[in-house]
TORZATOR-491795 format. One line per field, with one value per atom (N, C-alpha, C): x, y, z; residue number from 0; residue in one letter; chain; atom name. Coordinates in steps of 0.2 Angstrom, whole numbers, plus 5000, padded with zeros to 4 digits. Layout:
<atoms>
c1 = X, ...
c2 = Y, ...
c3 = Z, ...
i = NUM, ...
aa = A, ...
ch = A, ...
at = CA, ...
</atoms>
This chain:
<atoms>
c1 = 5076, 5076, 5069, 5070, 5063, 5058, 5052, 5049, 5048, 5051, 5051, 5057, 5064, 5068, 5068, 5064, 5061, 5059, 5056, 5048, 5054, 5058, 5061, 5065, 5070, 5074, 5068, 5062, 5058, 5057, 5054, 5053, 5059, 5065, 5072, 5073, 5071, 5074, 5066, 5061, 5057, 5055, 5059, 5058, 5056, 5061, 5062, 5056, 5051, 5043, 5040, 5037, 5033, 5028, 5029, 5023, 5020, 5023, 5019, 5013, 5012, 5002, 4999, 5000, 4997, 4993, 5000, 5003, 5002, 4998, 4999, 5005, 5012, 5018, 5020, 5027, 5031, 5025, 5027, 5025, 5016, 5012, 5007, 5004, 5008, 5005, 5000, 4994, 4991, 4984, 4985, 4982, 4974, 4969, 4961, 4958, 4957, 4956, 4950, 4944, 4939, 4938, 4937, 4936, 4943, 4948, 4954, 4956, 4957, 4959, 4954, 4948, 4944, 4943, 4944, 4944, 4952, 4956, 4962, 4961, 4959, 4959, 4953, 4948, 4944, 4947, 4950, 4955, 4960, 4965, 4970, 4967, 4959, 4960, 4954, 4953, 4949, 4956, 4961, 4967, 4971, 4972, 4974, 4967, 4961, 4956, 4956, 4959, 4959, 4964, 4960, 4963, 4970, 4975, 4980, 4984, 4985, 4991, 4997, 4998, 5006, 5005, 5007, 5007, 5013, 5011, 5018, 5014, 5016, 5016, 5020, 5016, 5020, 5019, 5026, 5025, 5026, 5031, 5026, 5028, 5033, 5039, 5039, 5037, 5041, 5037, 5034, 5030, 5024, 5023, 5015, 5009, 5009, 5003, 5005, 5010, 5011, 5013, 5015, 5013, 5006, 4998, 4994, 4993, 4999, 4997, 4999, 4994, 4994, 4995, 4999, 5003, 5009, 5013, 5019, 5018, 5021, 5022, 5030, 5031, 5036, 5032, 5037, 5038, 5044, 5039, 5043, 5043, 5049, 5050, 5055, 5055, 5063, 5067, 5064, 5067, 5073, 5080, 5083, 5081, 5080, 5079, 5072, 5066, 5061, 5060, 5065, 5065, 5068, 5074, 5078, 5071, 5069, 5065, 5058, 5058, 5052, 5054, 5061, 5064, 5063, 5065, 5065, 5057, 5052, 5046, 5042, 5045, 5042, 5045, 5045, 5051, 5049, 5043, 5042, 5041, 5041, 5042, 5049, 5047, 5054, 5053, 5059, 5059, 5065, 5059, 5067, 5068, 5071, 5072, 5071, 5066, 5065, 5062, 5059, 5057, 5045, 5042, 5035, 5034, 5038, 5035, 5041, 5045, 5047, 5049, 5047, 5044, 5051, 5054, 5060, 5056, 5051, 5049, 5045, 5042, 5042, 5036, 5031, 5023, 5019, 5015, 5012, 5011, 5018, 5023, 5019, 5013, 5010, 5005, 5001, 4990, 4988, 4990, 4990, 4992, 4992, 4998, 4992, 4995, 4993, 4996, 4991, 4995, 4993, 4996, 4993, 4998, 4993, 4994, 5001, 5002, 5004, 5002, 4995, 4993, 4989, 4989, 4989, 4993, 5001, 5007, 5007, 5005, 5007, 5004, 5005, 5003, 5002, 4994, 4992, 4999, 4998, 4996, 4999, 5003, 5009, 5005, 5001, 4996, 4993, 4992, 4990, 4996, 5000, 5006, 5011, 5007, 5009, 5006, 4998, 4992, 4994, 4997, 4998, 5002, 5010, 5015, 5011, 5008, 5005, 5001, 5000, 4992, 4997, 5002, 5006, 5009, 5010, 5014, 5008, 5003, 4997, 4991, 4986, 4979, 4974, 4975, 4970, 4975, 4971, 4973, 4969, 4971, 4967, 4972, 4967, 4972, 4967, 4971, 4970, 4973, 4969, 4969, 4968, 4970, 4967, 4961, 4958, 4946, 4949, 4944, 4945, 4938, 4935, 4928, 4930, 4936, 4938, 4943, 4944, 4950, 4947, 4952, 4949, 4949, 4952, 4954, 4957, 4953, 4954, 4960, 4964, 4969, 4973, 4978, 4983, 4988, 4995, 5001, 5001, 5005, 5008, 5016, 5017, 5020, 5022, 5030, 5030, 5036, 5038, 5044, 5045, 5050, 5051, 5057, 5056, 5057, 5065, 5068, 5075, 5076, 5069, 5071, 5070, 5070, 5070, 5063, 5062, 5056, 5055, 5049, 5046, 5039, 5038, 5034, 5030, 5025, 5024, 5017, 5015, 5007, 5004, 4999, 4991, 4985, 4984, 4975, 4974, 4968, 4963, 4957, 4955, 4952, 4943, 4940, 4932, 4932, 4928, 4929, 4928, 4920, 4918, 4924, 4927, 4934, 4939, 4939, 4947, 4944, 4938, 4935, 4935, 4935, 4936, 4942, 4946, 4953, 4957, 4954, 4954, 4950, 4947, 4941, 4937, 4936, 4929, 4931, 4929, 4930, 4925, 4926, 4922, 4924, 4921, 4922, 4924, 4929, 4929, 4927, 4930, 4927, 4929, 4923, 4923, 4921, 4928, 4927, 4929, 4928, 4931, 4939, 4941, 4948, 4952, 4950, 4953, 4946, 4950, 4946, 4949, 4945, 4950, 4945, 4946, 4944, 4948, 4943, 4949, 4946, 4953, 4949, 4944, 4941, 4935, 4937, 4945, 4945, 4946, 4947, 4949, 4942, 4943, 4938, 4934, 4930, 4926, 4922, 4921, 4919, 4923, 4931, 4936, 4934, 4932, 4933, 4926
c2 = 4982, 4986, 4990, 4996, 4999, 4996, 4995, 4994, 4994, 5000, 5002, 4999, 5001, 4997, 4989, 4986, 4979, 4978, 4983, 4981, 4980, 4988, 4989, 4981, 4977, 4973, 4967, 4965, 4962, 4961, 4969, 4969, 4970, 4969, 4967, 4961, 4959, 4951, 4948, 4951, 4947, 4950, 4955, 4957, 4954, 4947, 4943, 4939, 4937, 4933, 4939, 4946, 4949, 4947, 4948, 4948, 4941, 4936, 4928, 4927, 4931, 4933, 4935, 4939, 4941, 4937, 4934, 4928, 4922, 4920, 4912, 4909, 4912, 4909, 4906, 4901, 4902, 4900, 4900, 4898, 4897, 4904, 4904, 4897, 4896, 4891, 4886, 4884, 4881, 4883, 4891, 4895, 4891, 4895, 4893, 4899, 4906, 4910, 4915, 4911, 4911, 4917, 4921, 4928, 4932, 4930, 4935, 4936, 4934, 4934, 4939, 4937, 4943, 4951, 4949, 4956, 4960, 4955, 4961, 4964, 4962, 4962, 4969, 4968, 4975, 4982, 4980, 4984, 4988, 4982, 4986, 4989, 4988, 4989, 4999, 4998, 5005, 5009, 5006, 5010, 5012, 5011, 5010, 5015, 5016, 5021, 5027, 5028, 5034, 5039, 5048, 5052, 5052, 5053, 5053, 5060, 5061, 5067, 5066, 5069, 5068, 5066, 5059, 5056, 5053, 5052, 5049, 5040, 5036, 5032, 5027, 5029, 5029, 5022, 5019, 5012, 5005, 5009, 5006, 5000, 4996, 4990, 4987, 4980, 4979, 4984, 4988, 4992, 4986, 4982, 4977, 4983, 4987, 4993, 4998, 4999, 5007, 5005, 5000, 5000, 5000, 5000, 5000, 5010, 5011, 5019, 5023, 5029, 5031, 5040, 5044, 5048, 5049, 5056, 5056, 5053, 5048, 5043, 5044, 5042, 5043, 5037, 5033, 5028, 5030, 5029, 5027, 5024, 5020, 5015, 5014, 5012, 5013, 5005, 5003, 4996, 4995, 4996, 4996, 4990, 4985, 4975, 4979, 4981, 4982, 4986, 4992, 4998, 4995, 4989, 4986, 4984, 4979, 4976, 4981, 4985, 4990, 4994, 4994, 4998, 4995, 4987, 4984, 4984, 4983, 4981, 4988, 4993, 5000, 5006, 5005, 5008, 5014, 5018, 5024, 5028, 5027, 5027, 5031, 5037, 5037, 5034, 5030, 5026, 5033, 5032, 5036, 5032, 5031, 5026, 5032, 5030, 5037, 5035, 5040, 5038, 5040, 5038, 5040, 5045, 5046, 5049, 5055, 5055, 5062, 5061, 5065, 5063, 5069, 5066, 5073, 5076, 5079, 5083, 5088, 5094, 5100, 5099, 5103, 5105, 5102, 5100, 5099, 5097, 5094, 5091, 5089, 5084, 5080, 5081, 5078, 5081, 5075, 5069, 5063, 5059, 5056, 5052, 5045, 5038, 5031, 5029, 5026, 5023, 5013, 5012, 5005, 5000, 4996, 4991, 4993, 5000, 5004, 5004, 5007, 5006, 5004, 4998, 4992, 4988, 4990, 4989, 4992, 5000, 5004, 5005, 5003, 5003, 5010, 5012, 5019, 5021, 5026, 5033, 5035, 5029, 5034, 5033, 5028, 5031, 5038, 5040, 5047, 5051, 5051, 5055, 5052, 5047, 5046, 5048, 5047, 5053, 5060, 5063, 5068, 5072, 5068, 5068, 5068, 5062, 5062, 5068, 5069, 5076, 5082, 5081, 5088, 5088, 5082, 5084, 5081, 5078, 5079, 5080, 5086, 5084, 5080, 5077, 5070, 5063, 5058, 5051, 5046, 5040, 5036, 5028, 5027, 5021, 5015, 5008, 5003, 4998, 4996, 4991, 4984, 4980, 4972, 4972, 4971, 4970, 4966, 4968, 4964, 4959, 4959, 4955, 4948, 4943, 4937, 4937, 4941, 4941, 4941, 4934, 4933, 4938, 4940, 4948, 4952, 4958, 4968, 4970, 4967, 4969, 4963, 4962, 4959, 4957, 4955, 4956, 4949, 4947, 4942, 4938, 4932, 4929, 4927, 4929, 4928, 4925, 4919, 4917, 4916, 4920, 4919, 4915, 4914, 4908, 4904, 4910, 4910, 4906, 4905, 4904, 4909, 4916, 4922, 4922, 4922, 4925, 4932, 4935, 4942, 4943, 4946, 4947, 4954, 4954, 4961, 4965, 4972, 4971, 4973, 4969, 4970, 4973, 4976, 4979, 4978, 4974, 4974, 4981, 4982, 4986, 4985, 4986, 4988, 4994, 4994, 4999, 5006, 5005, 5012, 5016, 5007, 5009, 5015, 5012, 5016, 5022, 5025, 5031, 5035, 5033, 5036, 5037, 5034, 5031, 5040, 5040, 5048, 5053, 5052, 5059, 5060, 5052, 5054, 5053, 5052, 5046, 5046, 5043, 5039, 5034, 5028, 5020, 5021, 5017, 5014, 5009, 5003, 4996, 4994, 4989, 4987, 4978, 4974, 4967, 4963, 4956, 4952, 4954, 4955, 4954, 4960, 4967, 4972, 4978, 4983, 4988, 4996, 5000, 5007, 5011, 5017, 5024, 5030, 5036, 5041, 5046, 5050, 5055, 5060, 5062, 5067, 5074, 5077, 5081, 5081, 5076, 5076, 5078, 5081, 5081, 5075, 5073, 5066, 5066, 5072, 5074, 5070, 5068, 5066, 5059, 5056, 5048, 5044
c3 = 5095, 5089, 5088, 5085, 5083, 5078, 5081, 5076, 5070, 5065, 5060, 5055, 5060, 5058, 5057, 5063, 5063, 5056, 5055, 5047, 5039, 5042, 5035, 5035, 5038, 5038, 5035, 5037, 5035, 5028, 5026, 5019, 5015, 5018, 5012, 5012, 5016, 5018, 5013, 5011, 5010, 5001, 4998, 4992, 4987, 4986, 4982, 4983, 4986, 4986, 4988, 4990, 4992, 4986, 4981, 4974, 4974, 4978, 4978, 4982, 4985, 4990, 4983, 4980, 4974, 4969, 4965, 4961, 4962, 4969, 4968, 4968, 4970, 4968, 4974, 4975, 4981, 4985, 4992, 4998, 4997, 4993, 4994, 4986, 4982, 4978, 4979, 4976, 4979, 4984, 4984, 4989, 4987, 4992, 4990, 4993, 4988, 4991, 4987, 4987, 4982, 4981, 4974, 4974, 4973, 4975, 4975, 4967, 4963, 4958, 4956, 4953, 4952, 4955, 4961, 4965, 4964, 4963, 4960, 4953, 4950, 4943, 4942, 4948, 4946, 4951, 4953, 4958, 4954, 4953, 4947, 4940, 4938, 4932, 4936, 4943, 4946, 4943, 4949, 4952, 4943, 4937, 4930, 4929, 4930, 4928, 4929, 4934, 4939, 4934, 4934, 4933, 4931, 4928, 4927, 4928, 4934, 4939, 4942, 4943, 4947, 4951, 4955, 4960, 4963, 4971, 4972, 4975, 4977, 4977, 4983, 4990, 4998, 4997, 5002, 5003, 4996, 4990, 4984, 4984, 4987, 4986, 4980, 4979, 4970, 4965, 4968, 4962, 4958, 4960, 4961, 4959, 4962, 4958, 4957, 4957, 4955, 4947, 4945, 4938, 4932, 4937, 4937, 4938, 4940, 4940, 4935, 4931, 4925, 4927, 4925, 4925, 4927, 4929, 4931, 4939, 4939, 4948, 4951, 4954, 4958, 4964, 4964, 4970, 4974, 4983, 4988, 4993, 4996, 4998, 5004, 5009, 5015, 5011, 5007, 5006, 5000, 4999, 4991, 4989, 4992, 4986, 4984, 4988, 4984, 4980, 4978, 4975, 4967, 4969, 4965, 4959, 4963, 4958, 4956, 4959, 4956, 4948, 4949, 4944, 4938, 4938, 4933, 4930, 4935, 4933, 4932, 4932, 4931, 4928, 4922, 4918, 4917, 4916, 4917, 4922, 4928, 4936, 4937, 4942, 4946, 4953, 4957, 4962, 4967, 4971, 4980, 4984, 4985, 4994, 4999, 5005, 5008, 5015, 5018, 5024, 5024, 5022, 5024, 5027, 5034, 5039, 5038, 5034, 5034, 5025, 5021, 5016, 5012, 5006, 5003, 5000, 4998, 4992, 4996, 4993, 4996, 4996, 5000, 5002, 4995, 4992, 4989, 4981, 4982, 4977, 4970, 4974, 4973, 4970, 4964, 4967, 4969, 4969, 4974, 4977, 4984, 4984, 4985, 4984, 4982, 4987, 4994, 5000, 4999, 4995, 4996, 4998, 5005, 5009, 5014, 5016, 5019, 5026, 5027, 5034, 5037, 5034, 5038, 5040, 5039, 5047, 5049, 5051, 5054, 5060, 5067, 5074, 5074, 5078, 5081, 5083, 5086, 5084, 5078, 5074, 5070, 5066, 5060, 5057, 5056, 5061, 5059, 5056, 5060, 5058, 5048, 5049, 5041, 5036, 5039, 5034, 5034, 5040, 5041, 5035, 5035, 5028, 5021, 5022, 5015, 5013, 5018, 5014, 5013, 5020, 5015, 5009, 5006, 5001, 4994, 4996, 4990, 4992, 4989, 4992, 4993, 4989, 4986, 4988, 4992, 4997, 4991, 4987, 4988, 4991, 4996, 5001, 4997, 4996, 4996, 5002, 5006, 5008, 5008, 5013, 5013, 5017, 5015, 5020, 5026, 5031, 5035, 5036, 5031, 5027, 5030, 5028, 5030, 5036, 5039, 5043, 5049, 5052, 5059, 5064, 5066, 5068, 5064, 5063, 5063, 5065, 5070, 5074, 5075, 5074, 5079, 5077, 5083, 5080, 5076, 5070, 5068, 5067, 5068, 5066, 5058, 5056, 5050, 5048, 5045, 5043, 5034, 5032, 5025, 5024, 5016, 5015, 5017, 5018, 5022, 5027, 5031, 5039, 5045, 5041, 5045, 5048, 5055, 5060, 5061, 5060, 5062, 5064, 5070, 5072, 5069, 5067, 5063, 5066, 5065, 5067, 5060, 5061, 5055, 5057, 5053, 5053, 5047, 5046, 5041, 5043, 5037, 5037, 5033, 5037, 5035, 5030, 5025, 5022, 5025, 5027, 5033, 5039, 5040, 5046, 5043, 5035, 5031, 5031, 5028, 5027, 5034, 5037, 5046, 5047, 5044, 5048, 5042, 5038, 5035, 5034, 5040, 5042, 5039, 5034, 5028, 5022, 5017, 5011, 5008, 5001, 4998, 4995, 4996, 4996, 4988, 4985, 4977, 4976, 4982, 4982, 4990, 4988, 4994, 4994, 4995, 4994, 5000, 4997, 5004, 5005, 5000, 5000, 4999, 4996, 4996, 4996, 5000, 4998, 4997, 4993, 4990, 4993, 4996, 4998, 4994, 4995, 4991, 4995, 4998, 5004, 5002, 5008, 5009, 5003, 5006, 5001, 4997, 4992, 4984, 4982, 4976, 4970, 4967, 4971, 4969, 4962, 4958, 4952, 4946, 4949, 4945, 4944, 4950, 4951, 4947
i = 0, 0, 0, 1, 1, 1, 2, 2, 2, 3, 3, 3, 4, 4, 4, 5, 5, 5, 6, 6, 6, 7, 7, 7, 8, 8, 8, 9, 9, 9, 10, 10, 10, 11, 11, 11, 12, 12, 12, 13, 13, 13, 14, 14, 14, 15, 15, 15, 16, 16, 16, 17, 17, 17, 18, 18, 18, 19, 19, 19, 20, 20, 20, 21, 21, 21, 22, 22, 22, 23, 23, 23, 24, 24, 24, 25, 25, 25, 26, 26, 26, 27, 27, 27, 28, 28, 28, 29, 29, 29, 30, 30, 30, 31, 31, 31, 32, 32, 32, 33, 33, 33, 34, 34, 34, 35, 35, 35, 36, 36, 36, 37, 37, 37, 38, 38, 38, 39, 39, 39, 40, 40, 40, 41, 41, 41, 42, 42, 42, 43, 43, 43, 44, 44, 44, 45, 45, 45, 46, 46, 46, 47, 47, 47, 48, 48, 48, 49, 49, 49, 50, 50, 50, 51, 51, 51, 52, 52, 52, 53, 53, 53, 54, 54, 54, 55, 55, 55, 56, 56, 56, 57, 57, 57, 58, 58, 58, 59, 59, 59, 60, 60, 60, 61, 61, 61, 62, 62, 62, 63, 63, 63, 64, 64, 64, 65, 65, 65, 66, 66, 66, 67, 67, 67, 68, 68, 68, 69, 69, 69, 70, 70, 70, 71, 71, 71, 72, 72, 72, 73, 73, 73, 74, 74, 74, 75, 75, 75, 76, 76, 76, 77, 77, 77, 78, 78, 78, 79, 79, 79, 80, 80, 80, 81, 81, 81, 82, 82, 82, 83, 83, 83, 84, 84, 84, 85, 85, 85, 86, 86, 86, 87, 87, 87, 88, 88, 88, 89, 89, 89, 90, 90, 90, 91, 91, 91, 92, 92, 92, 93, 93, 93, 94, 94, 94, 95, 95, 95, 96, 96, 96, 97, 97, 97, 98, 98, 98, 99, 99, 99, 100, 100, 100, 101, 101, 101, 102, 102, 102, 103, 103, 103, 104, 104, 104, 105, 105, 105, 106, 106, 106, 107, 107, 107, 108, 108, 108, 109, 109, 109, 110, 110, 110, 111, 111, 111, 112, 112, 112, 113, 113, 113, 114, 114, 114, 115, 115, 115, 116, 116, 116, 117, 117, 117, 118, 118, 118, 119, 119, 119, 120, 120, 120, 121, 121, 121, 122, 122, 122, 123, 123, 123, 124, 124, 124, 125, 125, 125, 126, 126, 126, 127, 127, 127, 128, 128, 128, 129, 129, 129, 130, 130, 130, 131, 131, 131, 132, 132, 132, 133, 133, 133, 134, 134, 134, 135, 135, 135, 136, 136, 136, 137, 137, 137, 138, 138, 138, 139, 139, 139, 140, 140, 140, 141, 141, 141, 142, 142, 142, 143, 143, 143, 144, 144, 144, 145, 145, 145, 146, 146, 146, 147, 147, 147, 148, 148, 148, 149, 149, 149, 150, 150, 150, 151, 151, 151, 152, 152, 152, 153, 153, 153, 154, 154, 154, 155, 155, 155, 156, 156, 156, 157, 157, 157, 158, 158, 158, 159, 159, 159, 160, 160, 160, 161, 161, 161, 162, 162, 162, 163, 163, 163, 164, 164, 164, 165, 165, 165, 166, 166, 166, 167, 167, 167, 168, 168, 168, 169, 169, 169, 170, 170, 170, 171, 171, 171, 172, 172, 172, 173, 173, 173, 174, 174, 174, 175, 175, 175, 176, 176, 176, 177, 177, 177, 178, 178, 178, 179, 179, 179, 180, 180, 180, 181, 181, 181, 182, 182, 182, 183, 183, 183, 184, 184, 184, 185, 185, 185, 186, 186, 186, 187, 187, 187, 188, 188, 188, 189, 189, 189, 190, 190, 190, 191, 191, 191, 192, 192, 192, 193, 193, 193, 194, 194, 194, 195, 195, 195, 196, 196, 196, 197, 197, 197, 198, 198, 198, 199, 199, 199, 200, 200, 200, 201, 201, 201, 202, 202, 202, 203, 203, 203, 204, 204, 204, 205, 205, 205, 206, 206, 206, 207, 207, 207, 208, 208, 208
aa = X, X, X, X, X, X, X, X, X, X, X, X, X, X, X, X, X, X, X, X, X, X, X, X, X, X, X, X, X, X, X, X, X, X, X, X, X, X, X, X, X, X, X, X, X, X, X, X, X, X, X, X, X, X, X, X, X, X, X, X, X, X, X, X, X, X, X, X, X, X, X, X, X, X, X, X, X, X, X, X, X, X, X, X, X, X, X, X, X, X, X, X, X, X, X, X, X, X, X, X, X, X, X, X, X, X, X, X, X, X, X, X, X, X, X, X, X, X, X, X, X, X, X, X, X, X, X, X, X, X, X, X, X, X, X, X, X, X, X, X, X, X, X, X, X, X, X, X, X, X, X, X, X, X, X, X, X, X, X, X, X, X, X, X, X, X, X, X, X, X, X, X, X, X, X, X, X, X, X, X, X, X, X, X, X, X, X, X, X, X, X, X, X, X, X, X, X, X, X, X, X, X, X, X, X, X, X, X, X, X, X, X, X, X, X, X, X, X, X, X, X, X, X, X, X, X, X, X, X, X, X, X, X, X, X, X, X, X, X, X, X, X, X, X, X, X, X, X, X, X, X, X, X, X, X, X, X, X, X, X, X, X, X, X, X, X, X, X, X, X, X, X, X, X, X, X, X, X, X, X, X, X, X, X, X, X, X, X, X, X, X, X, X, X, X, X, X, X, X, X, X, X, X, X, X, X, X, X, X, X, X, X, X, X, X, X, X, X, X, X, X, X, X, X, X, X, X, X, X, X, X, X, X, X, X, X, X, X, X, X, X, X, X, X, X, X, X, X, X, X, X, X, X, X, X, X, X, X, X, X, X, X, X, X, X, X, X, X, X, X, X, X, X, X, X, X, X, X, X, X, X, X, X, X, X, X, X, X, X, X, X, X, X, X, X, X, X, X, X, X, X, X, X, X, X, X, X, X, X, X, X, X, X, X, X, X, X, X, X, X, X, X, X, X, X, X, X, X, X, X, X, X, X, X, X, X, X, X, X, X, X, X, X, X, X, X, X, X, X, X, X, X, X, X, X, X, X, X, X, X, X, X, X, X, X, X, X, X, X, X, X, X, X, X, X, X, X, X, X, X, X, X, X, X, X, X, X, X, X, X, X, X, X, X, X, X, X, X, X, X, X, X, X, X, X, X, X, X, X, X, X, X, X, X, X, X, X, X, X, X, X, X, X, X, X, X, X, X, X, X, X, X, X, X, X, X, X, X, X, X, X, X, X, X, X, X, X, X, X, X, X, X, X, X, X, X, X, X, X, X, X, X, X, X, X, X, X, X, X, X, X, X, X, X, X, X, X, X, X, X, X, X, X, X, X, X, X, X, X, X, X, X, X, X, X, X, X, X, X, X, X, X, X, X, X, X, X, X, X, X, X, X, X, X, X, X, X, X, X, X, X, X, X, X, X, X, X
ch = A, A, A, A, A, A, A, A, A, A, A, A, A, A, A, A, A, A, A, A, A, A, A, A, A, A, A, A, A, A, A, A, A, A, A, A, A, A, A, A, A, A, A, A, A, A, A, A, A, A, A, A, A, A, A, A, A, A, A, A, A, A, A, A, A, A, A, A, A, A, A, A, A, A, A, A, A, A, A, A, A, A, A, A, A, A, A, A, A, A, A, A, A, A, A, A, A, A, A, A, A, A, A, A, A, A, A, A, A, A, A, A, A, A, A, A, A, A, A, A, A, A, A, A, A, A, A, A, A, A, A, A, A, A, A, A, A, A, A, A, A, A, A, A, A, A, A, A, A, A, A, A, A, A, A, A, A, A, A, A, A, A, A, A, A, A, A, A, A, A, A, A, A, A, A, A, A, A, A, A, A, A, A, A, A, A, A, A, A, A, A, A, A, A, A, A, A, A, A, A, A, A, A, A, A, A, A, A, A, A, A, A, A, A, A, A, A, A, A, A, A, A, A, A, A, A, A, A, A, A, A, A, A, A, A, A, A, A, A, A, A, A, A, A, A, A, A, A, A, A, A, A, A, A, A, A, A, A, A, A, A, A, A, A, A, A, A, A, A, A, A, A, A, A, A, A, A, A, A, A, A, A, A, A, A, A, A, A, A, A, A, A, A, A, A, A, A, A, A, A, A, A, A, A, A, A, A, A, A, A, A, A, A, A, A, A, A, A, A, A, A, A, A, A, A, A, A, A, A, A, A, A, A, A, A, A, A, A, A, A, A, A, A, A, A, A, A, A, A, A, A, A, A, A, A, A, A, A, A, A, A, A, A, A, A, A, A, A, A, A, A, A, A, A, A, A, A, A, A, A, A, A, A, A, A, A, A, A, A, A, A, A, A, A, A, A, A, A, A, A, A, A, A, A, A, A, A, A, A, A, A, A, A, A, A, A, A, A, A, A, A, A, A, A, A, A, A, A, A, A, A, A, A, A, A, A, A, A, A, A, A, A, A, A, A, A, A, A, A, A, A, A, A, A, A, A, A, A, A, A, A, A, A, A, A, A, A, A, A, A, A, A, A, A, A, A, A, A, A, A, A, A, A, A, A, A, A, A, A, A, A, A, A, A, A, A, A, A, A, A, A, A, A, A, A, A, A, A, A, A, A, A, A, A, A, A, A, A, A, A, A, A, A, A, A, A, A, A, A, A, A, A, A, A, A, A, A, A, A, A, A, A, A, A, A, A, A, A, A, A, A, A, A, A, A, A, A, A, A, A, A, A, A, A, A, A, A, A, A, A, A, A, A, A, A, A, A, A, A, A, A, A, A, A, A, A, A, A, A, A, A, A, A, A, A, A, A, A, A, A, A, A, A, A, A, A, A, A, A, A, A, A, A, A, A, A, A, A, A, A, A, A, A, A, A, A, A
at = N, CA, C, N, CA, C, N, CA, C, N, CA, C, N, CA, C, N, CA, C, N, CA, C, N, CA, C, N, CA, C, N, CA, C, N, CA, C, N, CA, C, N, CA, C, N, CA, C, N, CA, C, N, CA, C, N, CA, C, N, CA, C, N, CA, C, N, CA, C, N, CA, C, N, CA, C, N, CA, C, N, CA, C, N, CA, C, N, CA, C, N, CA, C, N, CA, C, N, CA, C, N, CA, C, N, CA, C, N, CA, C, N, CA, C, N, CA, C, N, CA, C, N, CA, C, N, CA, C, N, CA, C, N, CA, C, N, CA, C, N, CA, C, N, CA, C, N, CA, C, N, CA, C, N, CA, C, N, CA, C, N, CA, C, N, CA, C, N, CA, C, N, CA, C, N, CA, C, N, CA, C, N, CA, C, N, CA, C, N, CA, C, N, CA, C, N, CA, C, N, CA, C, N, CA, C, N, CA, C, N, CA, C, N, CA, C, N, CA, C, N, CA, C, N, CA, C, N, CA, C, N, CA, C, N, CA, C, N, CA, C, N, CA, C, N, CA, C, N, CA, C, N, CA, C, N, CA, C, N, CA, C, N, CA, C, N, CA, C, N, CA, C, N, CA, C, N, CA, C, N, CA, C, N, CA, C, N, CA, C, N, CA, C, N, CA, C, N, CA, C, N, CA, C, N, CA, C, N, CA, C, N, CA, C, N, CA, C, N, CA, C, N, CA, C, N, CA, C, N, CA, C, N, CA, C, N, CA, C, N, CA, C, N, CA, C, N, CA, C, N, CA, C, N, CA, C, N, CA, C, N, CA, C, N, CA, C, N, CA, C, N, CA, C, N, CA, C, N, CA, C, N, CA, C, N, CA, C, N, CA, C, N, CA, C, N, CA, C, N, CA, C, N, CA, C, N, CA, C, N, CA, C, N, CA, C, N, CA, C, N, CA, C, N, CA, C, N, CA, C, N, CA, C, N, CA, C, N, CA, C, N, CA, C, N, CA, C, N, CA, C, N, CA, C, N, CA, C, N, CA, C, N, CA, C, N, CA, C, N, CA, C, N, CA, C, N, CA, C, N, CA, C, N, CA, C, N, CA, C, N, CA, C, N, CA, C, N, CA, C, N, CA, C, N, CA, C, N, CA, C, N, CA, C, N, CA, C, N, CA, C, N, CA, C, N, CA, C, N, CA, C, N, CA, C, N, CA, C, N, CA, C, N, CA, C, N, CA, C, N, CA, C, N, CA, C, N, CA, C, N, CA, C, N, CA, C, N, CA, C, N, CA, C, N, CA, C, N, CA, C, N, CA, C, N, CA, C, N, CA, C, N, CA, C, N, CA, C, N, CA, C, N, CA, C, N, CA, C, N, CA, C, N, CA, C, N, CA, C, N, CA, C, N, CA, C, N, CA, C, N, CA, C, N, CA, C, N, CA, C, N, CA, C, N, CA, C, N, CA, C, N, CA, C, N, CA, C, N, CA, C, N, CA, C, N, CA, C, N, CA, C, N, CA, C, N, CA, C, N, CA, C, N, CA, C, N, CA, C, N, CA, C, N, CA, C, N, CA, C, N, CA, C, N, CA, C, N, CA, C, N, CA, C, N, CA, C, N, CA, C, N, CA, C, N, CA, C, N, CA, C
</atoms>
């Protein structure tokens, strides 16, 4: 199976706990993950700060932060279970089921697009080619990532089983803040923690942030 299709089957099969890493909830109950709790909370309340433009929202699954985003949004997603429950939890949101890497909306639809925790599944070379999509369709990037601050490797494939029983083998990259700002030809850091980190590309209007 293609990689991608691999992912998309993943994250249907996993819609229904994907917000429990977050939450504390399901499998991860009980977590000890000192600092997280505070670092989302000054994250979502950056990402909830930020300029209020037309954005689109790559990657956005149950909508976990695109409900933190303020203007006209648009979420997309290849996944319909995470589209489902994005709807419900993002009522002023419009939702598309689509493909990242070929994107339905016209040249610079956008004046941002919100990549978060997108590409860090996305194996070289096609990372570039998903940046690529994205700038064409808005000129302003700001990516959230996971740090790779506590993470035993930067790189490498994982094992994953949901709560079904289903096995998936996935790849990850944690990210260094400096690594993300490269990893878009230049950047400026928003935050930078153990546990997450935002950049917002070189070309945007930093004036705004």
């Amino acid at each position: 199976m293609d990689y991608f299709e691999h992912m998309k089957e993943y994250y249907e099969r996993r819609a229904e706990e994907y917000n429990d890493a977050y939450l504390g909830t399901g499998a991860y109950s009980g977590r000890t993950w000192p600092g997280f709790e505070e670092e989302l909370a000054q994250v979502t309340a950056l990402i909830e700060g930020l300029p209020p433009v037309r954005r689109i929202d790559l990657g956005c699954g149950t909508g976990f932060m695109t409900l933190h985003l303020k203007g006209e949004v648009v979420g997309l997603d290849q996944s319909a279970a995470m589209l489902e429950i994005a709807r419900g939890r993002v009522l002023g949101a419009t939702f598309v089921q689509g493909d990242a890497f070929d994107l339905p909306f016209p040249d610079g639809a956008f004046d941002r697009a919100f990549v978060g925790n997108l590409l860090g599944v996305v194996p070289p070379p096609a990372r570039a080619a998903l940046l690529e999509e994205a700038r064409r369709v808005a000129s302003e990037l700001v990516v959230f990532e996971t740090s790779a601050a506590l993470a035993e490797k930067a790189e490498h494939w994982q094992e994953r089983t949901l709560s079904n029983g289903s096995y998936y083998e996935i790849y990850r990259r944690y990210f260094a803040a400096e690594d993300l700002a490269e990893e878009l030809g230049g950047g400026r850091v928003l935050f930078d923690g153990d546990h997450f980190v935002v950049v917002v590309s070189q070309e945007a209007d930093l004036g705004r942030f």
